[in-house]
C-alpha positions as CSV (number, residue, x, y, z in Angstrom):
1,X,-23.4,-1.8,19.5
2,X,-26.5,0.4,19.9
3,X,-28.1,0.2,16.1
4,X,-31.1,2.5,14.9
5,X,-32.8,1.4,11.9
6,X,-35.2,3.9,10.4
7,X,-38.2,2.7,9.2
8,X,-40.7,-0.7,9.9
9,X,-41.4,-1.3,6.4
10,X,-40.7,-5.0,5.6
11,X,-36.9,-3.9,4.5
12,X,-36.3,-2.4,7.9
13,X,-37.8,-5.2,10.3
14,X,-35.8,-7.8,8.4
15,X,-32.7,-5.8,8.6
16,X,-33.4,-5.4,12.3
17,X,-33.9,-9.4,12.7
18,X,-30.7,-9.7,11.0
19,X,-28.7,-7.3,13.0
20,X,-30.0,-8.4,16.5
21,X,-28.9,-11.8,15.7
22,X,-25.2,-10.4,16.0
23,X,-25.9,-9.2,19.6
24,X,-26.7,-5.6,19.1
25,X,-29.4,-3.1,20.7
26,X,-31.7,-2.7,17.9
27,X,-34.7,0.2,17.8
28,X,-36.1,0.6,15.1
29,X,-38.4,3.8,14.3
30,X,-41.5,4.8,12.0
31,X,-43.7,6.8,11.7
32,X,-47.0,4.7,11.3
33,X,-48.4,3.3,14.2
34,X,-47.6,-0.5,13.7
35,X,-45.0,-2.4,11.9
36,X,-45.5,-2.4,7.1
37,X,-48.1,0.3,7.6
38,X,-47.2,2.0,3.7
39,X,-45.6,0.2,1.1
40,X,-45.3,-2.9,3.0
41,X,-49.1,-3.6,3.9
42,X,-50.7,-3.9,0.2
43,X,-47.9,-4.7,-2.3
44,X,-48.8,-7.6,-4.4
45,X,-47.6,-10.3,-2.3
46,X,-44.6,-12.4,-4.8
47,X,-42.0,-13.6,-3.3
48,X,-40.7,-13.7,-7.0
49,X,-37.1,-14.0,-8.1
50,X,-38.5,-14.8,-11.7
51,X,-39.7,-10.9,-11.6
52,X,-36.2,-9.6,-11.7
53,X,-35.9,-8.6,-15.1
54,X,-34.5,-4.3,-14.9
55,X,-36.8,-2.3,-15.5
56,X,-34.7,-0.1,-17.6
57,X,-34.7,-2.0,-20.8
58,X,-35.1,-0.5,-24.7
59,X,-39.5,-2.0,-24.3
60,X,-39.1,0.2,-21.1
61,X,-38.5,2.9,-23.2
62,X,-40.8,2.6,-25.7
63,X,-43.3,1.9,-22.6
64,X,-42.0,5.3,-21.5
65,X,-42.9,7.3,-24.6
66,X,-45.9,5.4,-24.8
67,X,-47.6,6.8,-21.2
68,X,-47.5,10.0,-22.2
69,X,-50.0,10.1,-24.5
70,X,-51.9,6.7,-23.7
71,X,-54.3,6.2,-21.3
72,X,-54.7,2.1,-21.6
73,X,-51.1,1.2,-20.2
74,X,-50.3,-0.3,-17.0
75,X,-47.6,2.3,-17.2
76,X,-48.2,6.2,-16.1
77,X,-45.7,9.4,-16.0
78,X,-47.3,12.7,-15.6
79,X,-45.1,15.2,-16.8
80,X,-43.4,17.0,-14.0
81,X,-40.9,20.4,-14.0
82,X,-39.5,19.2,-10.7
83,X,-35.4,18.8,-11.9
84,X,-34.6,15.9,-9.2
85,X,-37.6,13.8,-11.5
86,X,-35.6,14.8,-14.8
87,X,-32.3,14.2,-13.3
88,X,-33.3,10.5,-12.2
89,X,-35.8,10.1,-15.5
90,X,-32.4,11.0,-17.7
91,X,-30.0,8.3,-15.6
92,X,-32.9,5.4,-16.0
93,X,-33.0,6.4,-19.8
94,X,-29.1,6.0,-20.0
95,X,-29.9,2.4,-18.6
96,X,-32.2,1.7,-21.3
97,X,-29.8,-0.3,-23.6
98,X,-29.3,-4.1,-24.1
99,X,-25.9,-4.5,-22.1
100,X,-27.2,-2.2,-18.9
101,X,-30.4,-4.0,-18.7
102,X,-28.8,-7.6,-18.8
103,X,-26.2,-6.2,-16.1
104,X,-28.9,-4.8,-13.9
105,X,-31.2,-8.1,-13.7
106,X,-28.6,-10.2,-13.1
107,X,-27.8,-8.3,-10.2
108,X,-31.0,-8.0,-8.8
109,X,-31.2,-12.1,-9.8
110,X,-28.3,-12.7,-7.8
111,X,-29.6,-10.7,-4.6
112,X,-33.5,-12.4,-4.8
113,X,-32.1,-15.9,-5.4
114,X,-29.8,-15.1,-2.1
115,X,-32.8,-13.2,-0.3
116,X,-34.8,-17.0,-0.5
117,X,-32.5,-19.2,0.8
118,X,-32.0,-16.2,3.9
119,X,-36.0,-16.0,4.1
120,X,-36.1,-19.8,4.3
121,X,-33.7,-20.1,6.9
122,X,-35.2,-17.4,8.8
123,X,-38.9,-18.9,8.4
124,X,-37.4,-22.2,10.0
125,X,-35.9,-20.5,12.9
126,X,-38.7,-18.0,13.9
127,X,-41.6,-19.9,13.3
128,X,-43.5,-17.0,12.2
129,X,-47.2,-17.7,10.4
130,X,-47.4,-14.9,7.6
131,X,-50.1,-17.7,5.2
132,X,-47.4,-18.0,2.6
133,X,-47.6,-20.6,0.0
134,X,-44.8,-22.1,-1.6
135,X,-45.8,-24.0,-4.9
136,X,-44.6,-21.0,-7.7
137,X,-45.9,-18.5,-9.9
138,X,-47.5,-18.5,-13.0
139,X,-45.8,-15.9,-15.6
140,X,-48.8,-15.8,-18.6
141,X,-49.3,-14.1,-21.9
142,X,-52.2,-13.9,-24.1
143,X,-50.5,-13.8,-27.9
144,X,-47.7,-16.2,-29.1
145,X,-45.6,-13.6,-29.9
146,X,-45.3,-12.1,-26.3
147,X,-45.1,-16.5,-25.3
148,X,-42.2,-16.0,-27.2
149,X,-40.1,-13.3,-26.6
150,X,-41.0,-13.3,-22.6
151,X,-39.4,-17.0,-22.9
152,X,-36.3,-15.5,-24.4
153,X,-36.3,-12.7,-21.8
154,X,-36.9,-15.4,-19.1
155,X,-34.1,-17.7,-20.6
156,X,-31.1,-15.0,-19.1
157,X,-32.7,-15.7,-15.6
158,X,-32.8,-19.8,-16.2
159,X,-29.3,-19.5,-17.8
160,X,-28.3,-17.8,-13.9
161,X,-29.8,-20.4,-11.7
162,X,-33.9,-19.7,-11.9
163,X,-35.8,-22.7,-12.5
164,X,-38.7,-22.0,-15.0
165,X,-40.7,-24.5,-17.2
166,X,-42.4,-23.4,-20.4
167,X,-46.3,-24.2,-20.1
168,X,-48.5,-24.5,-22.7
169,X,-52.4,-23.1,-21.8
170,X,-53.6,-26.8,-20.6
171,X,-50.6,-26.9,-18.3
172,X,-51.2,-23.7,-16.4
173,X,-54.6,-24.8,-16.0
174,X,-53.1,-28.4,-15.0
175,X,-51.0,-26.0,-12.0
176,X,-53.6,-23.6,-11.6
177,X,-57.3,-24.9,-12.1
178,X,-58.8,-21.7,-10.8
179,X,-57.3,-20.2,-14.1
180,X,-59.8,-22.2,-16.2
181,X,-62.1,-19.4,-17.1
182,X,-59.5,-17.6,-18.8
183,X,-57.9,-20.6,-21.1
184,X,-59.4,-19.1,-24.3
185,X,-57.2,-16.0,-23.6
186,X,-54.0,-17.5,-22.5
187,X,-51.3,-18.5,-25.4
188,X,-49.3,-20.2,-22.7
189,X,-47.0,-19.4,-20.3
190,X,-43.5,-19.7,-17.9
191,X,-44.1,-21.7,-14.2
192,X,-41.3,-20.7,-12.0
193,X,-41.7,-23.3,-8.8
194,X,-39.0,-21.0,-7.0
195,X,-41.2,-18.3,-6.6
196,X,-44.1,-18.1,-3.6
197,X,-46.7,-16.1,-2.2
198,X,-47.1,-14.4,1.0
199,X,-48.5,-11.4,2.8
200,X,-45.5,-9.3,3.5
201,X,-47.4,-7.0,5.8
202,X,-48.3,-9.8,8.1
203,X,-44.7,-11.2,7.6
204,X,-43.4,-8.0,9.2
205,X,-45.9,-7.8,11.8
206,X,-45.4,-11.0,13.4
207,X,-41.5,-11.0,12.8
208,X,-41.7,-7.5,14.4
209,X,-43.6,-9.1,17.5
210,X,-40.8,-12.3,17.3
211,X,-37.9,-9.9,17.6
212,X,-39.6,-7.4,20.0
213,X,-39.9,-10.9,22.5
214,X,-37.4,-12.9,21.5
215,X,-34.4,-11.0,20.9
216,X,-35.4,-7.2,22.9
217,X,-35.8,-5.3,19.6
218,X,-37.3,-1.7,20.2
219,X,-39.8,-0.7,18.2
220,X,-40.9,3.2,18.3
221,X,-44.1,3.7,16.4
222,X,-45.9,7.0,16.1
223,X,-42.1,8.7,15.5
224,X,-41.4,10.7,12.8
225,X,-38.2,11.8,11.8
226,X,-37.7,14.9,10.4
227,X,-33.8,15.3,10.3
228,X,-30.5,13.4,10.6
229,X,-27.8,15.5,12.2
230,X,-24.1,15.5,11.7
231,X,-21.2,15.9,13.5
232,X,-17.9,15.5,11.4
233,X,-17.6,12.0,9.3
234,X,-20.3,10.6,11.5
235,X,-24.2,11.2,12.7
236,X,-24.5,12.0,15.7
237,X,-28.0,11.1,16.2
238,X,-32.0,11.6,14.1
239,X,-34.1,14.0,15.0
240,X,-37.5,12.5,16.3
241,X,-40.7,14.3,17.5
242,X,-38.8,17.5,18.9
243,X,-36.0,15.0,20.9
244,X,-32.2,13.6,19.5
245,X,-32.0,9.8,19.4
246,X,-28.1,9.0,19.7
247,X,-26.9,5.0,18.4
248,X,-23.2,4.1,17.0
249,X,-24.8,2.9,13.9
250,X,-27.7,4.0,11.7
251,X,-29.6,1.9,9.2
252,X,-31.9,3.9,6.5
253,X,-34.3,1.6,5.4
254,X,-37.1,4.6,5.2
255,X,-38.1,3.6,1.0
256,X,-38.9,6.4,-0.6
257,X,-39.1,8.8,1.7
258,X,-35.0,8.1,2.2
259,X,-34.2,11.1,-0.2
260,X,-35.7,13.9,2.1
261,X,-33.8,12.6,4.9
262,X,-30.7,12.4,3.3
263,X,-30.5,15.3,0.8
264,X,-30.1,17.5,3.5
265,X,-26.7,15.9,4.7
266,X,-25.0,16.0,1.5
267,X,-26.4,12.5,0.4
268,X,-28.4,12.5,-3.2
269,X,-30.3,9.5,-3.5
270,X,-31.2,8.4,-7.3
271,X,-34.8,7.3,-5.7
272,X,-38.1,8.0,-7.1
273,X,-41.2,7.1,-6.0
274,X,-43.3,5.0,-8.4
275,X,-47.1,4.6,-7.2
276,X,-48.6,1.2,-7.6
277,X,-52.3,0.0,-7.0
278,X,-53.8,-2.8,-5.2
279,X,-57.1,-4.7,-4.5
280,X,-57.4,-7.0,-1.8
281,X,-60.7,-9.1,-2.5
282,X,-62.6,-12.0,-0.4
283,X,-63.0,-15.3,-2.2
284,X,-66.6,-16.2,-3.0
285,X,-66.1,-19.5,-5.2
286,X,-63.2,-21.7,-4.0
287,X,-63.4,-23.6,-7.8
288,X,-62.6,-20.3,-9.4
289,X,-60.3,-18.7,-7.4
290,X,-56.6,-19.0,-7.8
291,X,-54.3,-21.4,-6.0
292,X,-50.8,-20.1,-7.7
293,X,-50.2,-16.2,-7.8
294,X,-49.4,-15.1,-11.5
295,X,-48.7,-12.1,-13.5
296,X,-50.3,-11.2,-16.4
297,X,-47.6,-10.2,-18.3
298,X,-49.4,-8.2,-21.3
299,X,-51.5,-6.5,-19.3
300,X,-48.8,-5.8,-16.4
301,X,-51.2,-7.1,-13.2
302,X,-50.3,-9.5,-10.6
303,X,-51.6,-11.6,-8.5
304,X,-51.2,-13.9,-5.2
305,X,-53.5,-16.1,-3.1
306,X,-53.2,-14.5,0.7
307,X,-55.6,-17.1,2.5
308,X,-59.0,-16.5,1.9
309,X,-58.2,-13.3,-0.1
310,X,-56.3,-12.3,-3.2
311,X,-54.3,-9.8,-3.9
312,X,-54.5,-8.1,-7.4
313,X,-51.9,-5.4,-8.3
314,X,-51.1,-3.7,-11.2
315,X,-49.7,0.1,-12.5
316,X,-46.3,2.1,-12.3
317,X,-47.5,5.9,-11.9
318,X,-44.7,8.1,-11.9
319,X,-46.3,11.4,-10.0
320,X,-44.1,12.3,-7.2
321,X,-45.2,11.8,-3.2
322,X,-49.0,12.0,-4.5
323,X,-50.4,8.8,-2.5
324,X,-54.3,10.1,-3.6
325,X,-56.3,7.9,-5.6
326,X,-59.8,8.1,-7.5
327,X,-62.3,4.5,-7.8
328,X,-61.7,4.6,-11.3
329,X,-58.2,4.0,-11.1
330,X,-58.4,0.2,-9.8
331,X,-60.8,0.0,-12.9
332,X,-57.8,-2.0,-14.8
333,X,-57.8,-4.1,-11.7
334,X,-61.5,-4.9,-11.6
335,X,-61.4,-5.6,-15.4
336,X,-58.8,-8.3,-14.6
337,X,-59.7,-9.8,-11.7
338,X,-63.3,-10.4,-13.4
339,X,-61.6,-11.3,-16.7
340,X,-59.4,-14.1,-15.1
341,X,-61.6,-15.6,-12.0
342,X,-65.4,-14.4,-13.0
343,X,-67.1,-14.7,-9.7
344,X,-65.1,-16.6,-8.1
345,X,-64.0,-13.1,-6.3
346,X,-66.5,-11.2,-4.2
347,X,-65.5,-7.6,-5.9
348,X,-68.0,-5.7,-4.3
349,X,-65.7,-6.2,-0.7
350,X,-62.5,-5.0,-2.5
351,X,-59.7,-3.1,-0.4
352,X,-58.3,-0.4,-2.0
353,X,-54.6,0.5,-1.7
354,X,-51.8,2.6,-3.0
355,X,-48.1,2.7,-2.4
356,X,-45.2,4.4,-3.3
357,X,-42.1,1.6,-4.7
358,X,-38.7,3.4,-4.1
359,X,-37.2,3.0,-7.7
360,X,-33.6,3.7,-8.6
361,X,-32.7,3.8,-12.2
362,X,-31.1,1.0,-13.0
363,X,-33.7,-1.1,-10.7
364,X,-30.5,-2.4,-8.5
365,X,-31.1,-1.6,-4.7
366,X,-28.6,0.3,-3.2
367,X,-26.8,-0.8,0.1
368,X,-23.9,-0.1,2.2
369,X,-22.1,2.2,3.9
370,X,-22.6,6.1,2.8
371,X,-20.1,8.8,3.7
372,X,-20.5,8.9,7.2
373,X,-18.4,6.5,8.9
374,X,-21.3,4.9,11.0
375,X,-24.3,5.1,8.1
376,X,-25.7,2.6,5.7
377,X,-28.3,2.2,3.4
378,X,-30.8,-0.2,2.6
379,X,-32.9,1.5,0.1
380,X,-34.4,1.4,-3.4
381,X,-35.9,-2.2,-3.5
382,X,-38.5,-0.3,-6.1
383,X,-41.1,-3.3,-6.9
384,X,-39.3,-6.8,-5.6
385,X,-38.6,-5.0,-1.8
386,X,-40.3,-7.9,-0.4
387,X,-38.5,-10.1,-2.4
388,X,-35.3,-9.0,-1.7
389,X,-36.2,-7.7,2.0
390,X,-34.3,-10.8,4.1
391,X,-30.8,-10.5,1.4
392,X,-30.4,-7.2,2.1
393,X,-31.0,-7.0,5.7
394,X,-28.5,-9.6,5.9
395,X,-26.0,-8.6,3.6
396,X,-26.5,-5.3,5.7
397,X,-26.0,-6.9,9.0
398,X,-22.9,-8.6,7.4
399,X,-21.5,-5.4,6.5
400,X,-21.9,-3.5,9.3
401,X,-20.2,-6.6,11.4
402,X,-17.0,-6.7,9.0
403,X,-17.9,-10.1,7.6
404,X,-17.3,-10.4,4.2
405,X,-21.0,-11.0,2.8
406,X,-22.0,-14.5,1.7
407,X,-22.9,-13.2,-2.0
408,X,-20.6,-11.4,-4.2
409,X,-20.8,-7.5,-3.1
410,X,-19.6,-6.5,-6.6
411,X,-22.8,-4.6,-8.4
412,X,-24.6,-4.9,-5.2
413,X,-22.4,-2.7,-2.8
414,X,-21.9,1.0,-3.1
415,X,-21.6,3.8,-1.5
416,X,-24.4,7.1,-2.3
């Protein structure tokens, strides 16, 4: 079966591993000139089933409320007229209860914890060198009272199969020395050992080479689509540069762009995209650089070790498409990149980044098949897409082969 899968983030070239194991013609088409060129290339690099709480929750709501008049918070919404942003801001506020929250993580729990075992199976059989590191992440807080209730909102995860270990301030320093500096500000923390670090953009790069070699995957860069035409219950091909490109099967896996391709064919995706900020910063002191990525959950910024880098991430800015950004809006990420490691980062060398996450409401990907007889969707990772990239590019693959999938498709499967 000819298969075109549209876009090269780190979603799309997994799904396209995944699908040309089965035996079919794979291209796969972006815009960009390489392989996790937007989202993909300067997320915050956690490989981190522990990071699957919903979004939507009643402190995302009063986080929500917050932003809009508080400049401090890791969270920002700039107040838009634009109906599709009220429509999707009204369906994640009707997630914002106690019972949808615990429903939503646990199914994105479920997908991440399946997404690991398919990413270690598919590490094993590639090869591929991407510098990940696989000995956890650190989930800290600086008060005893956020200690507290982020071990009782880690406990639903641990009671569903996530491994986590309570830490005490001396212990994350024990599993982390380069954390040292900061002890006086940590009240302690959660270690989850089955989370990792690893660059996703040079995860999708090198898988993208293995497939191109090893299994004849077509990869057409510098293409942008501008429409998806229809003939009847199926699509007949995507429009590309001028041209028609024809397949029996199409994979969207295009993150947030996916609603402007699929509005116009009767498709309304509940996607919005959430900008998030990176630096990526050269190590100047081995002693006080981190070993472990972390979060730090009161101030909302992560962190991963990428080699002889680290990445620092942090913010949720709800302001449509706008991918613009001024210096002083990493200065939270400065702040906490000297506040944690001191000099042990050479600053003055950071990369700068921004990215949209494709977020639905409820936080729950949404994948499957999507009105037209030959169309599915892999969309709507929001923040854990790398995470969750090899699950759903094979639950995908699955799918679209008539296997029953290997996890439970109920909460995970449905159709736009």
């Amino acid at each position: 079966m000819r298969v075109i899968v549209l876009g090269a983030g780190v979603v799309g070239v997994a799904c396209a591993y995944y699908l040309a194991l089965d035996g079919h013609e794979v291209t796969v088409l972006d815009r960009n000139n390489a392989a996790a060129s937007e989202t993909s290339y300067g997320n915050a690099g956690l490989v981190s089933p522990g990071d699957s709480y919903a979004w939507a929750s009643p402190a995302a709501l009063r986080m929500f409320v917050k932003s809009l008049y508080r400049r401090d918070l890791g969270i920002k919404v700039r107040p838009q007229l634009d109906t599709r942003f009220l429509s999707w801001t009204m369906r994640f506020l009707l997630q914002c209860t106690h019972e949808r929250a615990r429903i939503n993580t646990l199914r994105k729990l479920r997908l991440a914890l399946y997404s690991r075992e398919c990413f270690d199976s598919l590490v094993t059989a590639t090869g591929i060198d991407f510098g990940e590191r696989r000995n956890g992440i650190l989930y800290f807080y600086r008060s005893t009272e956020s200690l507290a209730s982020g071990a009782a909102h880690m406990q639903l995860l641990a009671d569903h199969g996530l491994t986590i270990e309570i830490a005490t301030s001396d212990r994350l320093i024990a599993l982390d020395p380069g954390l040292r500096s900061a002890r006086d500000r940590m009240a302690g923390g959660i270690f989850s050992p089955m989370d990792q670090t690893a660059d996703s953009y040079r995860f999708s790069r090198s898988l993208a080479a293995w497939c191109a070699e090893n299994r004849s995957v077509r990869f057409l860069y510098d293409t942008t689509v501008t429409a998806i035409e229809v003939a009847g219950d199926r699509i007949k091909g995507v429009v590309a540069d001028g041209g028609l490109l024809s397949a029996d099967m199409f994979v969207l896996a295009a993150g947030a762009e996916s609603p402007q391709l699929t509005r116009p064919i009767g498709i309304d995706l509940a996607i919005c995209p959430v900008k998030g900020y990176s630096l990526t910063v050269p190590i100047r002191n081995e002693e006080r650089a981190p070993q472990l990525g972390g979060v730090d959950e009161d101030r909302l910024v992560a962190y991963s070790r990428l080699g002889d880098r680290v990445r620092i991430a942090a913010k949720a800015e709800f302001a449509g498409y706008d991918r613009t950004y001024r210096t002083d809006d990493f200065r939270i990420l400065f702040e906490a990149a000297a506040d944690l490691f001191g000099d042990g980062l050479d600053l003055g060398k950071a990369e700068y980044w921004t990215g949209l996450r494709p977020m639905t409401p409820s936080s729950v990907p949404i994948l499957g098949p999507a009105r037209y007889c030959n169309f599915h969707l892999n969309v709507g990772h929001g923040h854990v897409g790398w995470t969750m990239a090899c699950g759903s590019g094979k639950f995908t693959a699955d799918l679209i082969a008539g296997r029953r999938p290997e996890i439970d498709p109920d909460g995970l499967l449905y159709a736009a």
